[in-house]
C-alpha atoms as an extended CHARMM CRD file, in Angstrom:
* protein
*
       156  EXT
         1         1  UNK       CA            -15.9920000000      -42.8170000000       21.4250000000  PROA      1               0.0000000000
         2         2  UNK       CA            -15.3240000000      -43.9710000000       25.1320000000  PROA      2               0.0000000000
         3         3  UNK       CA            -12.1920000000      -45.1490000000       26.7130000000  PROA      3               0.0000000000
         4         4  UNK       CA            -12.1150000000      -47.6400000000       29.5740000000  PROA      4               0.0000000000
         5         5  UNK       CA             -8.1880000000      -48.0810000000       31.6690000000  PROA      5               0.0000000000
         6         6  UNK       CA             -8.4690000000      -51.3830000000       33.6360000000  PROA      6               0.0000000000
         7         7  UNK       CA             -6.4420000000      -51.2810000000       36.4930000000  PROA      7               0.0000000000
         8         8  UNK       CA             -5.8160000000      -54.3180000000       39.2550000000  PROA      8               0.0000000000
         9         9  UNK       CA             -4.3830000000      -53.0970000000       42.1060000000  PROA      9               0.0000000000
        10        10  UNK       CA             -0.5620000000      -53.3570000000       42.6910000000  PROA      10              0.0000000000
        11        11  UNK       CA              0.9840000000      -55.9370000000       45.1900000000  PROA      11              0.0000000000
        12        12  UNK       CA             -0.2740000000      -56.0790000000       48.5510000000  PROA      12              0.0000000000
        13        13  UNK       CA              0.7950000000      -57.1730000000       51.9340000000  PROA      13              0.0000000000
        14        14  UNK       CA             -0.6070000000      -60.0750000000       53.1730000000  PROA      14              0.0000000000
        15        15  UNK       CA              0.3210000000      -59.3660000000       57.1660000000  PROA      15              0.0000000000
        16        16  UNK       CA             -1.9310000000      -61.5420000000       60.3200000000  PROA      16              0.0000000000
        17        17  UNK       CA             -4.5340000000      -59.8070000000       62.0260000000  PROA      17              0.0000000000
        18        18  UNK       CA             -5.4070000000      -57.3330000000       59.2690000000  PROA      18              0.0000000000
        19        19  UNK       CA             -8.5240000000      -57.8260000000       57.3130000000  PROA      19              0.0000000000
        20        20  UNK       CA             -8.4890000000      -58.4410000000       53.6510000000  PROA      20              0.0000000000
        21        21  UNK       CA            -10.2210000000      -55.1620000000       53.2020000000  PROA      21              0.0000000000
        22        22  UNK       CA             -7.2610000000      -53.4660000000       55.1760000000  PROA      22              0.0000000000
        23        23  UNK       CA             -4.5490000000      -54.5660000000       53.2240000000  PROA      23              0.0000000000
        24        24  UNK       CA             -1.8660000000      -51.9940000000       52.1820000000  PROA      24              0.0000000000
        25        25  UNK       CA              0.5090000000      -52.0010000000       49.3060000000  PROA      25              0.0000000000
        26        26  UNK       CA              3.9060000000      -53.7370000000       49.7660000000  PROA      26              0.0000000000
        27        27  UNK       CA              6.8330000000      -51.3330000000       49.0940000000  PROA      27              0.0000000000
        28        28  UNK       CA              6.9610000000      -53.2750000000       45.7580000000  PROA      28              0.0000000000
        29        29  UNK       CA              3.3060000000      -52.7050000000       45.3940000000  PROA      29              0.0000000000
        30        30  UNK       CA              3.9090000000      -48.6880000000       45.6990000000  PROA      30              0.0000000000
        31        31  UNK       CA              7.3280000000      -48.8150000000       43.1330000000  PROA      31              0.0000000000
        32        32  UNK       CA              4.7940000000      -50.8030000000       40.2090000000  PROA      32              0.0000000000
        33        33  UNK       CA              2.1330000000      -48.4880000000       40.8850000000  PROA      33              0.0000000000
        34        34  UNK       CA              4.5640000000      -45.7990000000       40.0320000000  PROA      34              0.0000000000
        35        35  UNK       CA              6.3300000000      -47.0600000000       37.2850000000  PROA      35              0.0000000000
        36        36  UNK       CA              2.8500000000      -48.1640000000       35.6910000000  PROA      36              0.0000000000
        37        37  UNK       CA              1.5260000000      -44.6270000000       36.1440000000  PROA      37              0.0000000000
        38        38  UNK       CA              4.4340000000      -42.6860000000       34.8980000000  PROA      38              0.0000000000
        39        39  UNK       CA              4.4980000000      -45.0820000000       31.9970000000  PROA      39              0.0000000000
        40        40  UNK       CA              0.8000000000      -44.3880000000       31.3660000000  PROA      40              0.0000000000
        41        41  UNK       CA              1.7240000000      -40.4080000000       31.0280000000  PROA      41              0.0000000000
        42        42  UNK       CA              4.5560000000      -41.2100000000       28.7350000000  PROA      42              0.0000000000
        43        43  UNK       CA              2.0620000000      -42.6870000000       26.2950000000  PROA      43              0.0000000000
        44        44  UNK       CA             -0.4340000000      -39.8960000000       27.1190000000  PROA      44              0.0000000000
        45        45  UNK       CA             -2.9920000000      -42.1250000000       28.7220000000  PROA      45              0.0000000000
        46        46  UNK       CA             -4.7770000000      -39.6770000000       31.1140000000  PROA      46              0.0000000000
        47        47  UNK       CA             -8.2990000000      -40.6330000000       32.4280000000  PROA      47              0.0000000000
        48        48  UNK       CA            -10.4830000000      -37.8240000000       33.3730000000  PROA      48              0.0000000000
        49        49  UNK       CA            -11.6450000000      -39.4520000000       36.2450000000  PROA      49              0.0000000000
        50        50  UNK       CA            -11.0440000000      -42.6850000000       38.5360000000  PROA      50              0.0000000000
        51        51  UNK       CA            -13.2010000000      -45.1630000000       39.9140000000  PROA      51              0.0000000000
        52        52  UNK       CA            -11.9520000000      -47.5370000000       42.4040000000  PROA      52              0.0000000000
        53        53  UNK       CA            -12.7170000000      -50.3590000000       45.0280000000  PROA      53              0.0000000000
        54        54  UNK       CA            -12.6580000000      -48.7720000000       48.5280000000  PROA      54              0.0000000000
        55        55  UNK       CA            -10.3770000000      -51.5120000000       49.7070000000  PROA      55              0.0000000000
        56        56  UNK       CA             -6.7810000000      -49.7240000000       51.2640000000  PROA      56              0.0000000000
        57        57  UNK       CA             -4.6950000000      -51.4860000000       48.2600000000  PROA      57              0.0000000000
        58        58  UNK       CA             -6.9310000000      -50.3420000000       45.4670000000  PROA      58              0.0000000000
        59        59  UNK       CA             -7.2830000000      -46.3790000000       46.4520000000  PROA      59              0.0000000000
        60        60  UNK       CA             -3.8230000000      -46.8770000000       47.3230000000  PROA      60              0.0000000000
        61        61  UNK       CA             -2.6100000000      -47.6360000000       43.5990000000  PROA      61              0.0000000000
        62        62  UNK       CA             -5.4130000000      -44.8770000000       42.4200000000  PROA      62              0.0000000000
        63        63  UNK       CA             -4.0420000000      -42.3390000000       44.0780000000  PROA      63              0.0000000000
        64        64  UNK       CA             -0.6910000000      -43.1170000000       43.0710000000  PROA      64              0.0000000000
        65        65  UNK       CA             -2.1470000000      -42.9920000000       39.1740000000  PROA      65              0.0000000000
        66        66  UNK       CA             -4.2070000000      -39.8860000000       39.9100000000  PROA      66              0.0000000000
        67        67  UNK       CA             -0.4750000000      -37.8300000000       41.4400000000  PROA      67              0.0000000000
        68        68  UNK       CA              1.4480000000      -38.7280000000       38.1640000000  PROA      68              0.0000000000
        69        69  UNK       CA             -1.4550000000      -38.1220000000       35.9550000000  PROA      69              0.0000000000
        70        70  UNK       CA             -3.5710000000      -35.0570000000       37.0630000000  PROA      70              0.0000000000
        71        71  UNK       CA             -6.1970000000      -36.7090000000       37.2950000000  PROA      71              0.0000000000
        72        72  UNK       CA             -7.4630000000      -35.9160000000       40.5440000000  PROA      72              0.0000000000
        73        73  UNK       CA            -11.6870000000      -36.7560000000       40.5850000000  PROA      73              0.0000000000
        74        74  UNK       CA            -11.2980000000      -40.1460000000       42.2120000000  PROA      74              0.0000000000
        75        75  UNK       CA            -14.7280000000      -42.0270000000       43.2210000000  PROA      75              0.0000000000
        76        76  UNK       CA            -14.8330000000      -45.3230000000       45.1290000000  PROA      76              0.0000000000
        77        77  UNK       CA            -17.6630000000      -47.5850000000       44.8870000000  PROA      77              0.0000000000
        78        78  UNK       CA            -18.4580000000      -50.6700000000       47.1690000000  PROA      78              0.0000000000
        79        79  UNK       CA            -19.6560000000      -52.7320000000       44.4250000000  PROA      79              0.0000000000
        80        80  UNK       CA            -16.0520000000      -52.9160000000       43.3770000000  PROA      80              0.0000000000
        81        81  UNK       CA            -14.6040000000      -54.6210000000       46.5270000000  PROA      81              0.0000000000
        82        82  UNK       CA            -16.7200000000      -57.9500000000       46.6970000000  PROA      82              0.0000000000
        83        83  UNK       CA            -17.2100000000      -58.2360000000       42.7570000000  PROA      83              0.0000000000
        84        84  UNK       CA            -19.5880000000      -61.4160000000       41.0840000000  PROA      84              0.0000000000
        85        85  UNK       CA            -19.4170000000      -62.0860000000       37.7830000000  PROA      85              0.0000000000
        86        86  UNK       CA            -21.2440000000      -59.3200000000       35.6860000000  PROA      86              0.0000000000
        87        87  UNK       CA            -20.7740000000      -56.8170000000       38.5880000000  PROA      87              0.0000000000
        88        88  UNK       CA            -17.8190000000      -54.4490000000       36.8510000000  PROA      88              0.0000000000
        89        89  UNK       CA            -19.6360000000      -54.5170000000       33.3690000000  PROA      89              0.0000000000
        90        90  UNK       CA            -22.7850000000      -53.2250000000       35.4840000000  PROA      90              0.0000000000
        91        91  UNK       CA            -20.5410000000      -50.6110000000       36.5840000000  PROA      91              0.0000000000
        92        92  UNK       CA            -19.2730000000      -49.5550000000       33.7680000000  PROA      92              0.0000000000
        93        93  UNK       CA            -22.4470000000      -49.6420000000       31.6540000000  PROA      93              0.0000000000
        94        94  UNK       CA            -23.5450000000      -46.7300000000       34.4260000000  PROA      94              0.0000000000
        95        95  UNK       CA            -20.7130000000      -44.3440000000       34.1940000000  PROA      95              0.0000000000
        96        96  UNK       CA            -21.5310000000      -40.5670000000       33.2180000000  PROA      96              0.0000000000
        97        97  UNK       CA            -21.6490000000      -39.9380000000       29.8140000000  PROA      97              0.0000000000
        98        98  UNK       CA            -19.8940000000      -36.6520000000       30.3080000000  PROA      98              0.0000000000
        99        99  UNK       CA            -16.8990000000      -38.3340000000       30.5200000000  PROA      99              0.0000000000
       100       100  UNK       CA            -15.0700000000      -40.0300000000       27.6380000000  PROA      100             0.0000000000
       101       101  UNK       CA            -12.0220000000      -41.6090000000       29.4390000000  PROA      101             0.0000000000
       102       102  UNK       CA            -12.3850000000      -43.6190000000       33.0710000000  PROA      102             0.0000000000
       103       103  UNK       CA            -10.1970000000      -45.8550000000       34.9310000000  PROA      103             0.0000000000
       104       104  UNK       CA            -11.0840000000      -48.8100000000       37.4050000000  PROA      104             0.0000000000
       105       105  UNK       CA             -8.7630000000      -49.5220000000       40.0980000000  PROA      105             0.0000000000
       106       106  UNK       CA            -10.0220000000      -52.9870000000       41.1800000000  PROA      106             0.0000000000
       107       107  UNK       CA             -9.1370000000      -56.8560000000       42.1030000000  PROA      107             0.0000000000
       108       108  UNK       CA             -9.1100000000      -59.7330000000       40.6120000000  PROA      108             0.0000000000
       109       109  UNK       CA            -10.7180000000      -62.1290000000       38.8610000000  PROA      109             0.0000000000
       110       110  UNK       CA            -12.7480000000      -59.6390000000       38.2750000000  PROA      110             0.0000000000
       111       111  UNK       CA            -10.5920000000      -57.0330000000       36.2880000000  PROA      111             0.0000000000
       112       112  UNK       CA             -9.7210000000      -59.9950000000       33.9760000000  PROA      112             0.0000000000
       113       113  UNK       CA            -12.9480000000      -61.2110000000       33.8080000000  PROA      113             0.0000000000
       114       114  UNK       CA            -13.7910000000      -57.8560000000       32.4900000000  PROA      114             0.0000000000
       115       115  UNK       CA            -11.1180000000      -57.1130000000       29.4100000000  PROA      115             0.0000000000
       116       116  UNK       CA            -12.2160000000      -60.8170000000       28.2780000000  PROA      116             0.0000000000
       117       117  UNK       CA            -15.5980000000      -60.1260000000       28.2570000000  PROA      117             0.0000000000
       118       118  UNK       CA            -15.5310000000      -56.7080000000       26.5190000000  PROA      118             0.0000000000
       119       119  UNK       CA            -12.4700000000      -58.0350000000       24.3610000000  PROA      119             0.0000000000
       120       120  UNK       CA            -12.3820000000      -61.0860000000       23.5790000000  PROA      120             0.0000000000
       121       121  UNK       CA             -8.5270000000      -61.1690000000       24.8340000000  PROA      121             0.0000000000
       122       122  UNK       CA             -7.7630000000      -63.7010000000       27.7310000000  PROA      122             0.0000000000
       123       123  UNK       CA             -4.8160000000      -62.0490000000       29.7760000000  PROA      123             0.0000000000
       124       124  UNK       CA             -2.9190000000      -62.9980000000       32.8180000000  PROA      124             0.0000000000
       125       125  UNK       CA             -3.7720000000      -59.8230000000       34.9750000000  PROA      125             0.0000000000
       126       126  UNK       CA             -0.8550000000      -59.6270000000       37.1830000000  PROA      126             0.0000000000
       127       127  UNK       CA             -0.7750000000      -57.0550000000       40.0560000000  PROA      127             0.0000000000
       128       128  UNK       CA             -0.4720000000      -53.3440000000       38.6950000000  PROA      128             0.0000000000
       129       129  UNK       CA             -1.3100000000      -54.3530000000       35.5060000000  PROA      129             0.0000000000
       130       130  UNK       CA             -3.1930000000      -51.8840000000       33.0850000000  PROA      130             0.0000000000
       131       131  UNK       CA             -5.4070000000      -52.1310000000       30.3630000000  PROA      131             0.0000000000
       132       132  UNK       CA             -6.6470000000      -49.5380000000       28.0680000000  PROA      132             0.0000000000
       133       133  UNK       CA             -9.4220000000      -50.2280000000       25.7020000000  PROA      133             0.0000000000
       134       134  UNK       CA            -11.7160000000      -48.3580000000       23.1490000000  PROA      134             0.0000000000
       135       135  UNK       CA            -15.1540000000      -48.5550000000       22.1000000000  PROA      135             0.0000000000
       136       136  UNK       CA            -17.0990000000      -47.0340000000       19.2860000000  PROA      136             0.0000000000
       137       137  UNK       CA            -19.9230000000      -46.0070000000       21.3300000000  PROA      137             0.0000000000
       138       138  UNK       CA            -21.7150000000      -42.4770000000       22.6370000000  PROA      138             0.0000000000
       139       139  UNK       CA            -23.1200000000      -43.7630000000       25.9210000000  PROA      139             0.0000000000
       140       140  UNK       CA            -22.0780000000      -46.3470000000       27.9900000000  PROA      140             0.0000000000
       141       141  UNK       CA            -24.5880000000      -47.9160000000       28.5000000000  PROA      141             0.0000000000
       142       142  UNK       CA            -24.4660000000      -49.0740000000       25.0950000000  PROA      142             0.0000000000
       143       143  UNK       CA            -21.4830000000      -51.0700000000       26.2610000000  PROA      143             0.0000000000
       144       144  UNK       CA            -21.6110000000      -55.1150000000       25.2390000000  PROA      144             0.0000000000
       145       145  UNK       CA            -19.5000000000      -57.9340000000       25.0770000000  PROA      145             0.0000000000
       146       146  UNK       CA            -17.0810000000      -57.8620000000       23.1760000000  PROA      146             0.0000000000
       147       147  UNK       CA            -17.2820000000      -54.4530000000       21.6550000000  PROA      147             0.0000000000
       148       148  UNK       CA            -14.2150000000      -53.1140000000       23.1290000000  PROA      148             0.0000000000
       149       149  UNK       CA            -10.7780000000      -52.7510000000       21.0330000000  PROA      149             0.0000000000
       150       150  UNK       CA             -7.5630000000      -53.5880000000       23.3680000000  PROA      150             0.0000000000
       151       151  UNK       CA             -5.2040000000      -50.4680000000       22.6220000000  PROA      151             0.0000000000
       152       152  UNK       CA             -3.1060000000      -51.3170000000       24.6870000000  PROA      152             0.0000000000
       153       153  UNK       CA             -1.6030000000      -53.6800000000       27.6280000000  PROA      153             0.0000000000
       154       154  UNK       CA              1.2390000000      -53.1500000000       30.3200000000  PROA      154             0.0000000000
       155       155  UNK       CA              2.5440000000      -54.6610000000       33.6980000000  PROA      155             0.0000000000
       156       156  UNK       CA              4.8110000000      -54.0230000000       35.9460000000  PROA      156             0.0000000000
């Protein structure tokens, strides 16, 4: 069985003469991203590893998870960043199989987009939000729409 923690990335700053791409957390931004993570470890939802946009707001609230959790093996991937439709499912569906439990720190619509898709549930993904899901699959590239059970949903 694989687990999947959706993440959107807490609030960010919106300041002129930065680029979208350089955009930090707001001091709000960091306080969710903490209070999200330490709630995760509360309810003993630990990913073994991260994945997350490269984008300075996105690494930002993974590292944040990855302190309070342990969970240190953070990977960024491009693809994240500029999202289409489809993209984050492609992701996914090419994780390792050695690992049973991932998070994805991205943006949205995307991150949305994605928990409809592999649940069925339409949510309003505010920032910092997290979303944990199951699926009764070995690989995961057996992923599909749809096939993923919504354990459980939190936001700042």
């Amino acid at each position: 069985m694989k687990k999947l923690l959706l993440v959107r990335h807490a609030k960010a700053a919106h300041e002129d003469g930065m680029s979208d791409f350089e955009r930090p957390l707001k001091t709000s931004g960091v306080q969710d991203a903490t209070v999200m993570a330490q709630r995760l470890h509360r309810h003993g939802i630990i990913p073994q590893h991260i994945v997350s946009s490269p984008a300075l707001r996105t690494i930002s609230t993974a590292n944040i998870i990855a302190e309070h959790l342990g969970t240190y093996a953070i990977e960024t991937n491009e693809q994240i960043y500029e999202a289409v439709e489809g993209t984050i499912f492609k992701i996914i569906a090419q994780f390792p199989d050695d690992y049973e439990f991932i998070a994805l720190v991205g943006h949205n619509p995307d991150i949305a987009q994605t928990l409809h898709y592999l649940t069925g549930k339409v949510k309003d993904v505010h920032p910092g939000a997290v979303a944990l899901i199951d699926f009764k699959i070995d690989k995961w590239s057996e992923i599909s729409g749809k096939s993923g059970n919504l354990l459980y949903y939190d936001e700042p």
